[in-house]
Backbone as ProteinMPNN parsed JSONL, in Angstrom:
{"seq_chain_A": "XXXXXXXXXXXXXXXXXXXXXXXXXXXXXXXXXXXXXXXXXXXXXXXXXXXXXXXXXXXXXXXXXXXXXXXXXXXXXXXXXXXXXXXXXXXXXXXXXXXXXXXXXXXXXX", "coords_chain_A": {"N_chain_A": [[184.247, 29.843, -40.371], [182.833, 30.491, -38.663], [183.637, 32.667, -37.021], [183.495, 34.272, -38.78], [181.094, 35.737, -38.676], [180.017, 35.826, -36.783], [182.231, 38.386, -35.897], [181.25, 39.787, -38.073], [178.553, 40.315, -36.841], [179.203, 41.869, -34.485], [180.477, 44.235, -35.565], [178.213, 45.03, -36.901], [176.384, 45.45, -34.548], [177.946, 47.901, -33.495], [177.755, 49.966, -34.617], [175.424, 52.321, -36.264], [172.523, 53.878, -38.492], [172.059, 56.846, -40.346], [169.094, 57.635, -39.877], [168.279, 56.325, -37.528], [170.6, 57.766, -35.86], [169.274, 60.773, -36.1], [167.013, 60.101, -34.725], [167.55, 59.443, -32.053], [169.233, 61.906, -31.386], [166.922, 63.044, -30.855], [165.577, 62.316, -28.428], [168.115, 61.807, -26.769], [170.344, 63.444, -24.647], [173.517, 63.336, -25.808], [176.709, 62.114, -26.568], [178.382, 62.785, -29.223], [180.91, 62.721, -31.143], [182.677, 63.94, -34.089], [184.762, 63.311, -36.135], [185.961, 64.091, -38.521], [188.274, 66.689, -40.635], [189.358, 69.964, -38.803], [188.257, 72.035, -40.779], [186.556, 70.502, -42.731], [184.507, 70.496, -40.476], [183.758, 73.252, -40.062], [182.638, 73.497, -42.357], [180.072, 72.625, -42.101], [178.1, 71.29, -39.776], [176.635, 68.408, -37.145], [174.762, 69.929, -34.993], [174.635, 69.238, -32.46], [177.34, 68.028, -32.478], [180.885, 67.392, -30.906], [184.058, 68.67, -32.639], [186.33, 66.571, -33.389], [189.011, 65.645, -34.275], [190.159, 63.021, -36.363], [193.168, 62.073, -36.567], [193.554, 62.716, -33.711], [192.064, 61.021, -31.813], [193.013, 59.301, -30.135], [193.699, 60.662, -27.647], [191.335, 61.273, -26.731], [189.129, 61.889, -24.135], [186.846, 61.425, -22.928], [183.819, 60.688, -20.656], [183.382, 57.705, -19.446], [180.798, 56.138, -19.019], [178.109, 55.481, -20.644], [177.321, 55.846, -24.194], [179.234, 56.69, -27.085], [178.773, 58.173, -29.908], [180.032, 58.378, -33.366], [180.872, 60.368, -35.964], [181.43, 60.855, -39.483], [182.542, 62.229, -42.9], [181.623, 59.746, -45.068], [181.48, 57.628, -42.94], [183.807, 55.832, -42.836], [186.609, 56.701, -41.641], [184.86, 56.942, -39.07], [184.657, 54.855, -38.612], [186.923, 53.932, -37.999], [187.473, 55.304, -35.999], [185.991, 54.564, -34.227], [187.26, 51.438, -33.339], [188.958, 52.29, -32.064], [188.42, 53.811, -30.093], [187.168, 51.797, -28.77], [188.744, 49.81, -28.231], [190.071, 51.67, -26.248], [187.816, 51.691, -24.092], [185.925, 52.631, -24.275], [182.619, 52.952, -25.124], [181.627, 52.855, -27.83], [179.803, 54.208, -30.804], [179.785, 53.738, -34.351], [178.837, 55.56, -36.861], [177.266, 54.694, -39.751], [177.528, 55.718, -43.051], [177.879, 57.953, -42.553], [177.957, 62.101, -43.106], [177.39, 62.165, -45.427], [175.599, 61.148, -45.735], [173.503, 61.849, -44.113], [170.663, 63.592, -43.173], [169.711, 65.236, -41.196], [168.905, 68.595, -39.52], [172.185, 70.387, -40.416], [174.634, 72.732, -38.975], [176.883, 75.953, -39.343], [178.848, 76.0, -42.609], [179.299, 77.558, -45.898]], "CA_chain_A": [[183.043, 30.481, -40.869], [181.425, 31.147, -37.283], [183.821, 33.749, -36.642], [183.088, 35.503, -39.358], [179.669, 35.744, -38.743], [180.715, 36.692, -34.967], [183.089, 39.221, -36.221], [179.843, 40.722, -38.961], [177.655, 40.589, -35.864], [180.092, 42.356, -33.874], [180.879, 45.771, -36.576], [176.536, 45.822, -36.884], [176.103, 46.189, -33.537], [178.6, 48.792, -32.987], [176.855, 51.118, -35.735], [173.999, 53.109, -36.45], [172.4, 54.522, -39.53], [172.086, 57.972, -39.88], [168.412, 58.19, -39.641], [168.615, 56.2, -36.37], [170.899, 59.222, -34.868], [168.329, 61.216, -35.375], [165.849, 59.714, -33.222], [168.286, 59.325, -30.278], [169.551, 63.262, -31.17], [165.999, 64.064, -30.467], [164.966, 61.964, -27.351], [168.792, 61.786, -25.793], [171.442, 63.959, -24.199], [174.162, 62.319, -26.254], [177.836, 62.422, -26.649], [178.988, 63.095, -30.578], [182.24, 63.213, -32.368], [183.03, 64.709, -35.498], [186.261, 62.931, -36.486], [186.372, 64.993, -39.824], [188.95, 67.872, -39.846], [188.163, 71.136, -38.72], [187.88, 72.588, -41.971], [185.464, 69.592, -43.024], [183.787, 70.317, -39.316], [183.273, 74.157, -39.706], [181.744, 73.606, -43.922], [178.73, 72.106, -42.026], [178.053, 70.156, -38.572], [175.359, 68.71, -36.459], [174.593, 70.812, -33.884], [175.277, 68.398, -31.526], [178.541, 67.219, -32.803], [182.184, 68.257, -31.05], [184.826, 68.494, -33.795], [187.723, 65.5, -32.771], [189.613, 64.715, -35.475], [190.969, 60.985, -36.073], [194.282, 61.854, -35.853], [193.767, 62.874, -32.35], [191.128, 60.397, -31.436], [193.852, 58.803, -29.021], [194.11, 61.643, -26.652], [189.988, 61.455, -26.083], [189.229, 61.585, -22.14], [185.795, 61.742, -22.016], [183.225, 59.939, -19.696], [183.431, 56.224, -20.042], [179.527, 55.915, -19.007], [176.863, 55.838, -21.783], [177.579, 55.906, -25.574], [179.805, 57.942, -27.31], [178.647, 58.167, -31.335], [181.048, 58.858, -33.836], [180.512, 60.297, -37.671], [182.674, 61.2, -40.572], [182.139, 62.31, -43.902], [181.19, 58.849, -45.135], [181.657, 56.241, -42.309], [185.589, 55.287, -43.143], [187.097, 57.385, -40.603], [184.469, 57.005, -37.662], [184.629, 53.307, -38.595], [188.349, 53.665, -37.389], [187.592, 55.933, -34.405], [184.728, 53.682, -33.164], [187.441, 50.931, -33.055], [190.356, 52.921, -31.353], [188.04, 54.17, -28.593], [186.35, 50.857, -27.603], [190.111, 49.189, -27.618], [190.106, 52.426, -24.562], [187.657, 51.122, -22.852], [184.658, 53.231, -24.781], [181.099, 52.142, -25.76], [181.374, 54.096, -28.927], [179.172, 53.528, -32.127], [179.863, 54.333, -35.947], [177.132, 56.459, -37.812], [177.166, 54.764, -40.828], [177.243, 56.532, -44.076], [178.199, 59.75, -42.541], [177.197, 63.361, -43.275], [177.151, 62.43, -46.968], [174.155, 60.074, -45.54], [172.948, 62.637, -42.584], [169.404, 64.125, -43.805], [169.118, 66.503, -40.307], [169.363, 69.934, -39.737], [173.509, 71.241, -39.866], [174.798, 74.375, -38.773], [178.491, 76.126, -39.907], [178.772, 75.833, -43.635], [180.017, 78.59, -46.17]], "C_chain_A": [[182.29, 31.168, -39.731], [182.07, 32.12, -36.967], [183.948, 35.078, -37.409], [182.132, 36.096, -39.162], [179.792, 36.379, -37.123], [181.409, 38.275, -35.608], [181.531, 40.673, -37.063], [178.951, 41.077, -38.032], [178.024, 41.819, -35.053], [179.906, 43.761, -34.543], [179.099, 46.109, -36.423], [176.143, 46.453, -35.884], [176.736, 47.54, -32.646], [178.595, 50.045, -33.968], [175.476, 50.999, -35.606], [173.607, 53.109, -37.558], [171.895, 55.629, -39.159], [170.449, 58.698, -39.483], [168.29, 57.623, -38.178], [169.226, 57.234, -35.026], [170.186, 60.026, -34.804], [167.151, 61.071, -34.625], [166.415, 59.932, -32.027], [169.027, 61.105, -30.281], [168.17, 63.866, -30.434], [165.392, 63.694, -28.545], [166.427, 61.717, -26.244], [169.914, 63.154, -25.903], [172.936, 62.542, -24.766], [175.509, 62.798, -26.689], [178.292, 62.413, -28.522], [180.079, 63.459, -30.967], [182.339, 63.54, -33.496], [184.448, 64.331, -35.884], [187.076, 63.865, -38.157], [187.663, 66.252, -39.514], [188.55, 69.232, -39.786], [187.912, 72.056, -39.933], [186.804, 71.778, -42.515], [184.084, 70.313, -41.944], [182.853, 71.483, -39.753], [182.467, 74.312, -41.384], [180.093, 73.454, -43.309], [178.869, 70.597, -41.174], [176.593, 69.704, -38.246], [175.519, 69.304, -35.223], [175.23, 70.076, -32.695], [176.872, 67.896, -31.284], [179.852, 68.086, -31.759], [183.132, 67.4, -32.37], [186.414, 67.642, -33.033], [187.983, 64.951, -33.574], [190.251, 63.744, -35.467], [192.406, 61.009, -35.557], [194.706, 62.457, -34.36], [192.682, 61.759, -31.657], [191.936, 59.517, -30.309], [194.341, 59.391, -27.763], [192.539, 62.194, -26.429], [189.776, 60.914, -24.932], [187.796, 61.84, -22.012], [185.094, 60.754, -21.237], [182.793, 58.591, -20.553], [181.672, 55.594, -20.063], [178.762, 56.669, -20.108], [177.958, 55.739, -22.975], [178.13, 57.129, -26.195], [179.599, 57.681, -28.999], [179.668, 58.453, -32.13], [180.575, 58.776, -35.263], [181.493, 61.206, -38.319], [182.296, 62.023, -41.804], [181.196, 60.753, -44.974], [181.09, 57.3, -44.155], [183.166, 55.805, -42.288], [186.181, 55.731, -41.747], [186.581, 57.305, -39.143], [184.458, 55.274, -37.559], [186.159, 52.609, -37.266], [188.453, 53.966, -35.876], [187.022, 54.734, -33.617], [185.689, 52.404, -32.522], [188.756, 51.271, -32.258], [189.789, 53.322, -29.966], [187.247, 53.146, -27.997], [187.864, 49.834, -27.327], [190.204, 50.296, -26.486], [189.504, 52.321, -23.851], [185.839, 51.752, -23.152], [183.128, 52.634, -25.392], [180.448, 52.952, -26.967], [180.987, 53.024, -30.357], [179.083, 54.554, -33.345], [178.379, 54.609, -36.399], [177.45, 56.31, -38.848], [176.589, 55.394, -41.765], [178.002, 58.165, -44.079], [177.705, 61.066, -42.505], [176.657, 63.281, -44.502], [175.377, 61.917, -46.515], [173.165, 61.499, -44.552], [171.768, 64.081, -43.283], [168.843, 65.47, -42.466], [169.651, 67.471, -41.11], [171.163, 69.979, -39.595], [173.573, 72.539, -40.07], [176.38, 74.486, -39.141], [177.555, 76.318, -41.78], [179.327, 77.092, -44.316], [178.715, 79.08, -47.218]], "O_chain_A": [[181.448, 32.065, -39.78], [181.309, 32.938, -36.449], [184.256, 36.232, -37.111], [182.203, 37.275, -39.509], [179.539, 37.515, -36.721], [180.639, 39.236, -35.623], [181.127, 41.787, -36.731], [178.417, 42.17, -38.219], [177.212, 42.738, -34.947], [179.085, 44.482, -33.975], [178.688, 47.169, -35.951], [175.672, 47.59, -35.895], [176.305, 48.049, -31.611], [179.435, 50.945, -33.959], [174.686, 50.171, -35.152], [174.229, 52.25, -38.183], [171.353, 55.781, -38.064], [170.332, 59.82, -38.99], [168.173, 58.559, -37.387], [168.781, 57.461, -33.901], [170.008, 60.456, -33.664], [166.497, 61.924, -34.024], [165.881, 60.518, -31.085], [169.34, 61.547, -29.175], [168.172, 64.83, -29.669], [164.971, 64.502, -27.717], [166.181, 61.475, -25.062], [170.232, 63.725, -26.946], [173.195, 61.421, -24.328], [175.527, 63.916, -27.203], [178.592, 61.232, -28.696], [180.254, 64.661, -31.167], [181.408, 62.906, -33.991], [185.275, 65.242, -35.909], [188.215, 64.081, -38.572], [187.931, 66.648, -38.38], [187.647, 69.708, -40.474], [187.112, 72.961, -39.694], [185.879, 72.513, -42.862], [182.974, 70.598, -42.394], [181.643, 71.308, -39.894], [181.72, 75.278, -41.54], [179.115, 73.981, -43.839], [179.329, 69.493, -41.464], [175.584, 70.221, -38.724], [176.488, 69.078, -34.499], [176.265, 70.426, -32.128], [177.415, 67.514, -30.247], [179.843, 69.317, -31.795], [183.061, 66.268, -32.851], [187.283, 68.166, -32.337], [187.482, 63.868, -33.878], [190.998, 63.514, -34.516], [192.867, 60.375, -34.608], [195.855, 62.625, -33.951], [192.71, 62.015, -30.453], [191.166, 58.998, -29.501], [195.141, 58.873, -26.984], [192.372, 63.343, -26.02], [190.086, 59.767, -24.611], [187.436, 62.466, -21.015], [185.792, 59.756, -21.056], [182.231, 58.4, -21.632], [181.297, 54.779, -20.906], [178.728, 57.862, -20.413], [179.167, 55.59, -22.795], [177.733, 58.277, -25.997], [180.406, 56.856, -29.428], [180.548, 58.955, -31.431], [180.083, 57.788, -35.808], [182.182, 62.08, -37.794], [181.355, 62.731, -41.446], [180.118, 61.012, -45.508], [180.731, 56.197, -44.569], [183.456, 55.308, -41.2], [186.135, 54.942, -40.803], [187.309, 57.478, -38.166], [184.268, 54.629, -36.528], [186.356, 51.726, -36.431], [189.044, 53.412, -34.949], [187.498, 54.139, -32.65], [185.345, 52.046, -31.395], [189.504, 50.366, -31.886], [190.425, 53.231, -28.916], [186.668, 53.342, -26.929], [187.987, 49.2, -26.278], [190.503, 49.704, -25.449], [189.894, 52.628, -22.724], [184.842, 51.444, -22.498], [183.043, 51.729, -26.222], [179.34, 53.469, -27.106], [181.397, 51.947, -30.79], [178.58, 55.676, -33.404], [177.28, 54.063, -36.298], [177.953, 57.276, -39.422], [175.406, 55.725, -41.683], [178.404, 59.001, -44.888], [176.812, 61.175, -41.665], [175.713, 63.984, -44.861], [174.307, 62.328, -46.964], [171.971, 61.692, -44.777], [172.099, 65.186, -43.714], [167.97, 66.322, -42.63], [170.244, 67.593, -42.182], [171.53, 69.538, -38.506], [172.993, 73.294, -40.851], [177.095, 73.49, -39.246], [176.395, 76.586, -42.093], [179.879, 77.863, -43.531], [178.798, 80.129, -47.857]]}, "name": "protein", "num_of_chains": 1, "seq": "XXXXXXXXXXXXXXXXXXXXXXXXXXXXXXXXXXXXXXXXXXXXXXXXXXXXXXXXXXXXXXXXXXXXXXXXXXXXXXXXXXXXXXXXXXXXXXXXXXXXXXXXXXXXXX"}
């Protein structure tokens, strides 16, 4: 039972919610993924975001210092990234909910 409760502790603290990102979009210089694909990416991003889709999320080299965010269309997908790039060594956190959730400004779209 305690390591479930370890384990639940564990996934919370390694997410966000999406109004959360925007506070830290506004007060930090902050690293963002876009695991969606680039057809998802270029319908409508956040400004901030680069577009790194999941099935490349294993060939990401960026800087191991500070936090690296990660959002999806609903959470599923950055759920996966978030745990593929902290098995590399990353301090990366899921933006639960997603874009479906994500109330900022995006740019792109059709």
């Amino acid at each position: 039972m305690f390591d479930f409760f370890k384990k639940l502790l564990l996934q919370l603290s390694e997410s966000i919610s999406t109004s959360e990102l925007e506070d830290i979009l506004k007060d930090e210089k902050v690293i963002l993924l876009d695991v969606r694909s680039p057809q998802e990416y270029r319908y409508g991003h956040i400004r901030q975001a680069r577009n790194f889709p999941l099935d490349q999320i294993q060939t990401y080299k960026g800087p191991k210092s500070g936090k690296v965010y990660v959002v999806c269309q609903s959470g599923m997908r950055s759920k996966r990234a978030t745990s593929m790039l902290r098995k590399n060594g990353y301090e990366a956190v899921n933006v639960r909910g997603g874009m479906s959730a994500y109330q900022g400004k995006i740019i792109g779209g059709i």
